[in-house]
SELUM-475975 format. One line per 3 residues: for each residue x negated, y, z of C-alpha. Coordinates in Angstrom, 3 decimals. Example, Ala and Ser with C-alpha at 12.3 -4.5 7.8 and 13.67 -1.06 7.14 Angstrom:
BEGIN
-12.300:-4.500:7.800 | -13.670:-1.060:7.140 $
% end
This chain:
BEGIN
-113.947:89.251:94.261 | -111.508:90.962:96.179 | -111.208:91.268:99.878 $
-108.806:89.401:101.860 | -106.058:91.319:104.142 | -105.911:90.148:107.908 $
-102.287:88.749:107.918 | -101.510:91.507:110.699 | -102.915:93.893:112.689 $
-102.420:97.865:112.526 | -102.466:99.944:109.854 | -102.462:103.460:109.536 $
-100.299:105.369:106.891 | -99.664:109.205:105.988 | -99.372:111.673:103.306 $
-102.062:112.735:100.924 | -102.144:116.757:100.619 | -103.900:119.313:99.003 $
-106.582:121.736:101.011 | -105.613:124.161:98.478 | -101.374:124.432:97.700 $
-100.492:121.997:100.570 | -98.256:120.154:98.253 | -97.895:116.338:99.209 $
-98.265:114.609:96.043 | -98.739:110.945:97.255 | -98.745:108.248:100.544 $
-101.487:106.024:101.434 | -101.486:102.891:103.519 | -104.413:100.744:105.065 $
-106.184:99.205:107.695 | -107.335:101.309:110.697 | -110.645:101.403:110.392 $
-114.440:104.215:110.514 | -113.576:104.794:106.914 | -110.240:104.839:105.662 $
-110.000:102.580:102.693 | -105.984:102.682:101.058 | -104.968:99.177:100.419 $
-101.927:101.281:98.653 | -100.809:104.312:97.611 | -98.015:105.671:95.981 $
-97.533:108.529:93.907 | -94.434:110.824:93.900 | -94.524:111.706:90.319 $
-96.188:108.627:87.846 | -97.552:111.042:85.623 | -99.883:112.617:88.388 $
-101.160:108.901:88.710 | -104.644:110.031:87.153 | -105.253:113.041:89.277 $
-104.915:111.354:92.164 | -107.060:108.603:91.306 | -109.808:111.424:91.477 $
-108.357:112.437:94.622 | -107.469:115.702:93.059 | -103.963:117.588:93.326 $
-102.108:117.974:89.695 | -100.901:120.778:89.962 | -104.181:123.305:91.539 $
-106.930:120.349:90.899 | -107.753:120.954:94.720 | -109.064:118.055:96.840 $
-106.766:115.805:98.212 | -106.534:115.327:102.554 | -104.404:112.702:104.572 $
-102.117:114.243:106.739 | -99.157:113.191:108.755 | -100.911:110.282:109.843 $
-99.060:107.490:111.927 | -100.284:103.902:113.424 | -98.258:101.141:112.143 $
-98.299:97.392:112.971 | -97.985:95.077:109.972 | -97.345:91.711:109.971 $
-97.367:89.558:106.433 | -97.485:86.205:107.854 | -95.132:83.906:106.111 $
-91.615:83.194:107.405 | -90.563:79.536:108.224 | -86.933:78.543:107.474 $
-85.973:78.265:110.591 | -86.902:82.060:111.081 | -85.375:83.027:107.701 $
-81.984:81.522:108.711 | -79.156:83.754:110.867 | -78.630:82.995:113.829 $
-74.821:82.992:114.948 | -73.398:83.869:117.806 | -74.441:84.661:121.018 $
-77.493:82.847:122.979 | -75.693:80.220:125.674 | -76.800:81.598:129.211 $
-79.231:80.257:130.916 | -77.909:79.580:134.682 | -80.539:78.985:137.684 $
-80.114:75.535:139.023 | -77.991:75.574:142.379 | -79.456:75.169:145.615 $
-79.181:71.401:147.643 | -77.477:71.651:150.859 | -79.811:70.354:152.907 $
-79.124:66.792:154.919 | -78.213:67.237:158.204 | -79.144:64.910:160.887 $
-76.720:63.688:163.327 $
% end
């Protein structure tokens, strides 16, 4: 059975390298997390899909190291209609309520 994905949260995504030629040769995306598991990754060249499934560069057959790292935030919860329509215009503005003069007593 396969694991769920938290509807958001942060995610970290970067560049997958070789130790050997330095040539980037895919991305990977997943959760932040001890052990980096890729919920995705994608390959530059389809052909090299094999290679790095093995985590192993095409073109040297060095191992494969994420680099360029960078936090993300995701967020995949479903959008109501009210979100998915445009809003038009501008917002009307918001004006504080004006002070009472106060009563005076004669």
């Amino acid at each position: 059975m396969q694991e769920q994905l938290p509807l958001s949260g942060w995610e970290v995504r970067g560049d997958l390298a070789c130790l050997l030629c330095s040539r980037t040769v895919a991305s990977a995306q997943g959760p932040r997390a001890r052990k980096f598991q890729p919920t995705s990754i994608r390959v530059i060249r389809p052909e090299h899909a094999s290679a790095v499934q093995q985590m192993r560069c095409p073109y040297c057959s060095g191992r494969l190291w994420l680099q360029d790292t960078e936090e993300i935030f995701v967020d995949r919860r479903p959008l109501s209609a009210e979100e998915l329509r445009p809003r038009r215009g501008r917002p009307p503005k918001v004006r504080p309520a004006a002070p009472q003069p106060a009563a005076r007593a004669s």
